[in-house]
C-alpha positions in Angstrom: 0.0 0.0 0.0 3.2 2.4 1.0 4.1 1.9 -2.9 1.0 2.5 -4.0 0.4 6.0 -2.5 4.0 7.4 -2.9 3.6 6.6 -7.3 0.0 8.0 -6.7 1.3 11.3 -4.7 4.6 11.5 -7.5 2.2 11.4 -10.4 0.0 14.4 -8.6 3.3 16.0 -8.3 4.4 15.8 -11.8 0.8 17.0 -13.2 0.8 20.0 -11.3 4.2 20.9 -12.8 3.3 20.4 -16.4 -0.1 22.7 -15.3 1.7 25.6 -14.3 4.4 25.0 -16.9 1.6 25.4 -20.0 -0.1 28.3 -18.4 3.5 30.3 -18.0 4.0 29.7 -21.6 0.0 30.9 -22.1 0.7 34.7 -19.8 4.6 34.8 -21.3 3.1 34.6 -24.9 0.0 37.0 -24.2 3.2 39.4 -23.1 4.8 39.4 -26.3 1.3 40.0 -28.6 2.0 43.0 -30.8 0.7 46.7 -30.3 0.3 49.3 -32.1 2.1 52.8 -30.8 1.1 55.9 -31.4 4.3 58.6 -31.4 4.4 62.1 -31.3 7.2 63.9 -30.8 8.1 67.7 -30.2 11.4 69.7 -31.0 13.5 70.7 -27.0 13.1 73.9 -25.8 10.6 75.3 -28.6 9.6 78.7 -27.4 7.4 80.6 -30.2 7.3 79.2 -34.5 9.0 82.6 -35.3 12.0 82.1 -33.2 12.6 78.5 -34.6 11.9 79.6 -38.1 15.9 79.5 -38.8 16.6 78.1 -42.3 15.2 74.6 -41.8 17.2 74.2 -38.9 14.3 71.8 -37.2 13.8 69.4 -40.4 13.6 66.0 -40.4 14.5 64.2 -43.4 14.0 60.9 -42.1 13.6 59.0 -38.6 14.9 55.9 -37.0 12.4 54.8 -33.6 14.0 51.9 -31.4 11.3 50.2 -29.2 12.7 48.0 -25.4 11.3 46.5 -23.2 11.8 47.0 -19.0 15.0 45.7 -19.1 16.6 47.7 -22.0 16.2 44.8 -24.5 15.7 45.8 -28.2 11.9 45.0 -29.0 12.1 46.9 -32.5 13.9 49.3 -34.6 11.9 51.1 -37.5 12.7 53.9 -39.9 8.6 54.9 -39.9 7.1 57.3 -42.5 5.8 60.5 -40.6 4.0 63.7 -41.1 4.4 67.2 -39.5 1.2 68.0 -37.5 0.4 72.4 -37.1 2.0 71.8 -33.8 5.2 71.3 -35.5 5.0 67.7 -34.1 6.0 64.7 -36.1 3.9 62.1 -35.7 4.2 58.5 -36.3 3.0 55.1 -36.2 5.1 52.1 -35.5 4.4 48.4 -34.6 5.9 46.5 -31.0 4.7 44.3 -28.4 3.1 44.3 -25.6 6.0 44.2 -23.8 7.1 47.9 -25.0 8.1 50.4 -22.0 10.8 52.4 -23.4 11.6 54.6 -27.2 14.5 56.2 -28.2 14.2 57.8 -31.5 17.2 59.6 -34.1 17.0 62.3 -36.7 18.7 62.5 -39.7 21.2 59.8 -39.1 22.0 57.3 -41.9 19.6 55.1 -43.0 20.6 51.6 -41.0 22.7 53.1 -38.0 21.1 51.3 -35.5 20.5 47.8 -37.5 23.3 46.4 -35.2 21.5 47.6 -31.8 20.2 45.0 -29.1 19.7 47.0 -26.4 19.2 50.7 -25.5 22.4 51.4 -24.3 23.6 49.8 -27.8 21.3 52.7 -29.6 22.9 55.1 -27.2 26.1 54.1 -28.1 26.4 54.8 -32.2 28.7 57.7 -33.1 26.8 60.2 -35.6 29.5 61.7 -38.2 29.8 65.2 -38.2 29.9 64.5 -42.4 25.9 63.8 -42.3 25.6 67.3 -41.9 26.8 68.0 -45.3 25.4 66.4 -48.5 28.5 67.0 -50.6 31.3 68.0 -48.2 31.7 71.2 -49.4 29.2 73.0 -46.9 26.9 72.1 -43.9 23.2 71.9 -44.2 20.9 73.6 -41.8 18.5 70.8 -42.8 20.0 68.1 -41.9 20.8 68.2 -38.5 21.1 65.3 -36.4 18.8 64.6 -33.2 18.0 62.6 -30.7 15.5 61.7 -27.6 14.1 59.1 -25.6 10.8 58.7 -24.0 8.1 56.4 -22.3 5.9 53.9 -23.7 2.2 54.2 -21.8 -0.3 51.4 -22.6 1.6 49.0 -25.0 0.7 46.1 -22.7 -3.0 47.0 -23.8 -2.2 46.5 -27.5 -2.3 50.6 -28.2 0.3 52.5 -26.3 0.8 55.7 -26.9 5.0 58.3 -26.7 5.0 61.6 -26.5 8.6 63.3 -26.1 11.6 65.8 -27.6 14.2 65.7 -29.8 17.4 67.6 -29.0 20.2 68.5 -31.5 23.4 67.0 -30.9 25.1 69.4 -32.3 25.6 73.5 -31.7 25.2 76.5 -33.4 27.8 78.6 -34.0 27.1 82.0 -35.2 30.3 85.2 -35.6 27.8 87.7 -37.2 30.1 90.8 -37.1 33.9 91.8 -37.2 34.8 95.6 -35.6 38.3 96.3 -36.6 39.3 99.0 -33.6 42.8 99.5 -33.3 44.0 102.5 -30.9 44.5 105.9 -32.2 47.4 106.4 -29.8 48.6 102.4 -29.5 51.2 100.7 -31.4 48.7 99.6 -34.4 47.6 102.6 -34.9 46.4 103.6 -38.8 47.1 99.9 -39.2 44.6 97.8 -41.3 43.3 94.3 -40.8 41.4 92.3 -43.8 39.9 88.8 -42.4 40.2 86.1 -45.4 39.2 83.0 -43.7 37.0 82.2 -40.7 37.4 78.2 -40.0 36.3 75.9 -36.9 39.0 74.2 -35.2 39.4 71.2 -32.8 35.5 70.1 -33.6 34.8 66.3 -32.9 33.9 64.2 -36.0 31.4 62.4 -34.2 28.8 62.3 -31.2 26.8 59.2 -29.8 23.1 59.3 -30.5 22.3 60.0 -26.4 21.6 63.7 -26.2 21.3 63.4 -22.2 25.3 62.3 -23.0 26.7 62.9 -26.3 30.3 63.3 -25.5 32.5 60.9 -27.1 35.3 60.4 -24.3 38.3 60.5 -27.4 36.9 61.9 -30.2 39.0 62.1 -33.7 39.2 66.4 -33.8 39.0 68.0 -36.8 40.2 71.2 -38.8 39.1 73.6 -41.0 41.9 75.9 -42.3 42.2 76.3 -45.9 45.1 74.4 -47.3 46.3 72.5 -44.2 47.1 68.7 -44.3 43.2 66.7 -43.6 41.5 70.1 -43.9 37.8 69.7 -43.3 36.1 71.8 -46.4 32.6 72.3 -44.5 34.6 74.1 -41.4 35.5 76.7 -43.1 34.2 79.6 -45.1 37.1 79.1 -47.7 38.6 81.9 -49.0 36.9 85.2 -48.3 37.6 88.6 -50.3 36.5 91.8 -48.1 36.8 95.2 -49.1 38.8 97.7 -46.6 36.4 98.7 -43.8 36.1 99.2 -40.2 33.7 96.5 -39.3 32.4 93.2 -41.4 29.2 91.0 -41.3 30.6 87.8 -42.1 27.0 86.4 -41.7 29.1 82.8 -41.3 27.6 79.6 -39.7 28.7 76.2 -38.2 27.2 73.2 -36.7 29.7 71.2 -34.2 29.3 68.5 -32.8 29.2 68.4 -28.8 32.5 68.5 -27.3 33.5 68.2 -23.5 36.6 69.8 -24.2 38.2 68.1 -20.9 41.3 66.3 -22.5 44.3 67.8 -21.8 46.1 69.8 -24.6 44.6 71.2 -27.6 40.7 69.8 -27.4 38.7 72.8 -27.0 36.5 73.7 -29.7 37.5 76.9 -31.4 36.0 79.1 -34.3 39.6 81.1 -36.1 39.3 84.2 -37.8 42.1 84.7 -40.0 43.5 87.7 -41.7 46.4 89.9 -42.9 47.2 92.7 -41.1 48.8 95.7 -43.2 51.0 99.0 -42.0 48.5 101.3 -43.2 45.1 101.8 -45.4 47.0 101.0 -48.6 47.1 97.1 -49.5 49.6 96.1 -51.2 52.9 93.5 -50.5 55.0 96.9 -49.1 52.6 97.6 -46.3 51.9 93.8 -45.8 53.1 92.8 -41.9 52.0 89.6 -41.7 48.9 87.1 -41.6 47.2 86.5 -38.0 45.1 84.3 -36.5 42.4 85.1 -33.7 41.3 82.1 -31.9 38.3 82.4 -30.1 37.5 79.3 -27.6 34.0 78.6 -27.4 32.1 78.2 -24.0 35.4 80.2 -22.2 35.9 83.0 -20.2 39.0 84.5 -22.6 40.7 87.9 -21.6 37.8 90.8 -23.0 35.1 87.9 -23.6 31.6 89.6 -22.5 29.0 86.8 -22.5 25.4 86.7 -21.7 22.6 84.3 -21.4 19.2 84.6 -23.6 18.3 87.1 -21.1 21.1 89.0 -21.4 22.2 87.9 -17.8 26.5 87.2 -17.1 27.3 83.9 -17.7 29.1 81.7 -15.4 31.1 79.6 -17.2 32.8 77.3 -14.5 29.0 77.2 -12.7 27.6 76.1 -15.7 29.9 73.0 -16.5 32.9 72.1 -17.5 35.4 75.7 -19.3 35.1 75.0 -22.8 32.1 72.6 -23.0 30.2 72.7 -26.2 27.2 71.3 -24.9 24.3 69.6 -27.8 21.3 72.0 -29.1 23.3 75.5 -27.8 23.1 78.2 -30.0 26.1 80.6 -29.8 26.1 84.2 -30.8 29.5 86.0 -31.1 30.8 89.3 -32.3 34.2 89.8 -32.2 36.3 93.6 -32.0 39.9 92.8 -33.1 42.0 95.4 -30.9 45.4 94.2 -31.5 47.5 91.7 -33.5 46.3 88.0 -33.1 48.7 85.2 -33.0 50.7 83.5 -36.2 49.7 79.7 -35.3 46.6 79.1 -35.1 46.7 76.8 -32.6 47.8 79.3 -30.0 45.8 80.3 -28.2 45.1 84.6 -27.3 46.8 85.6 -23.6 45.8 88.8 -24.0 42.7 91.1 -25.0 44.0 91.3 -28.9 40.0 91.2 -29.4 37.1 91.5 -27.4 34.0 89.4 -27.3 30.3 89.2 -27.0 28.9 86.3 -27.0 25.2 85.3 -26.4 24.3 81.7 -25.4 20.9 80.6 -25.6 18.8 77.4 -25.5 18.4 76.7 -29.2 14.8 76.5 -30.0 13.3 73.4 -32.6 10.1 73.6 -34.6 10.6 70.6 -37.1 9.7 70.7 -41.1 9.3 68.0 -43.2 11.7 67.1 -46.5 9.7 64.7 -48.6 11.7 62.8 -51.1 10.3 60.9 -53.7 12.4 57.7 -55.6 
């Protein structure tokens, strides 16, 4: 009988293991049903339409959209079609799971980036070239910016979830809008005459991971813009410029860098270079030519003569607002430069003394996104 019951309690046993087995395989496999989620995403720190209306500086030309789960683990990655709402919101409609909690989403990176992704720190983890700002490599492009963000997926385990979050630029803009040549009447240069003929970026990182909470990539390749120099980057530089002789200049000249922590030692700061010849007097020619100087102007730093102000025209604090030098992601940077002395003859000097003085404006840079439609 003791045989008997011990075979009748070890065949209970194993029943009840193959019940609960089958219906964890039933939930786990309700878990994983798809669902449909609704996106919609908005441009960071978009203030009015008029103030982002900046050349196309918000378009998106095409969009990648990872979906993970709780733990980080890739569900789906889709390059959706979208449309541009009168909210300046792009919105979109892309297929997951039920298991969905998480979205990260990139801007005008190239198509396939993230193909190689399996979790979201993967996604995180792709360096954007600098080059996909320019379509030819002759000049960047405004509209074609990259961008990234990362949001919450509500409601995916119902079958319709539903993300709504921003976009942020990982890359700055750079802006020198004017050039006041002021020498003193009573110094040493005076009745002297300076002609820029190049204004080039220096020290810029070729790329930035798509993370715009952390962009920075720790050693990043830097590269240069000057005219002529071995590996010169054609899009960092305004090539060679022909001015007239005058007493101030409106360069109107652009560029789009990508984030930069600027915390290795040595030369790693990012920099925008005006260059120019300075002559002896009003009369240009070889006889009055002294020589050809370079006035670098280190972005995000307190240099000797350096004015800067916030959006609200309030004193900046460089060292309270991160690390000297920092070119943070989506940071527009306004600068007008007064050359008041001779510059330096390398260009990767860098200025010890007020040779020019500075105002610089540094504001969040507002998005409002546009839509390029392409058809093959």
């Amino acid at each position: 009988m003791k045989t008997n019951v011990l075979l009748m309690a070890g065949i209970v046993t194993i029943g009840m293991m193959a019940s609960c087995s089958n219906k964890d395989d039933v939930v786990q496999s309700r878990k994983a049903e798809p669902a449909t989620i609704n996106i919609a995403i908005k441009g960071s720190s978009l203030s009015t339409k008029a103030a982002a209306d900046l050349s196309n500086d918000g378009q998106i030309n095409r969009i990648a959209i990872g979906l993970f789960d709780a733990d980080n683990n890739l569900v789906s990655i889709t390059e959706p079609t979208f449309t541009i709402d009168e909210d300046k919101k792009l919105i979109a409609q892309v297929t997951g799971t039920t298991l969905v909690t998480k979205i990260a989403a990139v801007a005008n990176a190239p198509a396939g980036a993230f193909a190689s992704a399996k979790k979201l720190d993967d996604f995180h983890k792709v360096a954007i070239d600098i080059s996909n700002t320019s379509a030819d490599n002759t000049k960047q492009k405004a509209s074609n910016l990259p961008m990234e963000g990362d949001g919450t997926v509500d409601g995916a385990s119902t079958g319709i979830g539903s993300a709504n979050f921003a976009l942020t630029r990982l890359v700055s803009k750079i802006e020198l809008n004017k050039i006041t040549v002021d020498f003193d009447t009573n110094g040493a240069y005076a009745g002297y005459t300076f002609i820029p003929t190049e204004i080039f970026m220096s020290n810029v990182a070729e790329t930035a991971y798509a993370n715009a909470i952390s962009p920075y990539v720790t050693h990043p390749t830097y590269l240069q813009g000057e005219t002529g120099k071995n590996g010169a980057v054609t899009y960092l530089s305004t090539g060679s410029i022909s001015l007239t002789v005058a007493d101030s200049y409106s360069p109107a000249c652009t560029f789009f860098p990508m984030a930069n922590d600027g915390s290795l030692s040595g030369n790693s700061k990012t920099k925008l270079i005006i260059k120019g010849i300075l002559y002896k007097s009003s009369t240009i020619d070889d006889a009055n030519k002294v020589d050809t100087y370079y006035y670098p102007i280190i972005i995000n730093h307190a240099m000797p003569g350096t004015t800067t102000k916030d959006s609200e025209s309030k004193d900046v604090d460089y060292k309270a607002n991160g690390i000297d030098g920092q070119i943070g992601p989506n940071t527009y940077y306004q600068l007008s430069a007064t050359i008041k002395s001779k510059g330096v003859t390398d260009p990767t000097q860098d200025l010890t003394s007020a040779a020019v003085n500075l105002t610089i404006t540094v504001a969040p840079w507002p998005t409002a996104f546009t839509q390029n439609v392409v058809f093959n």
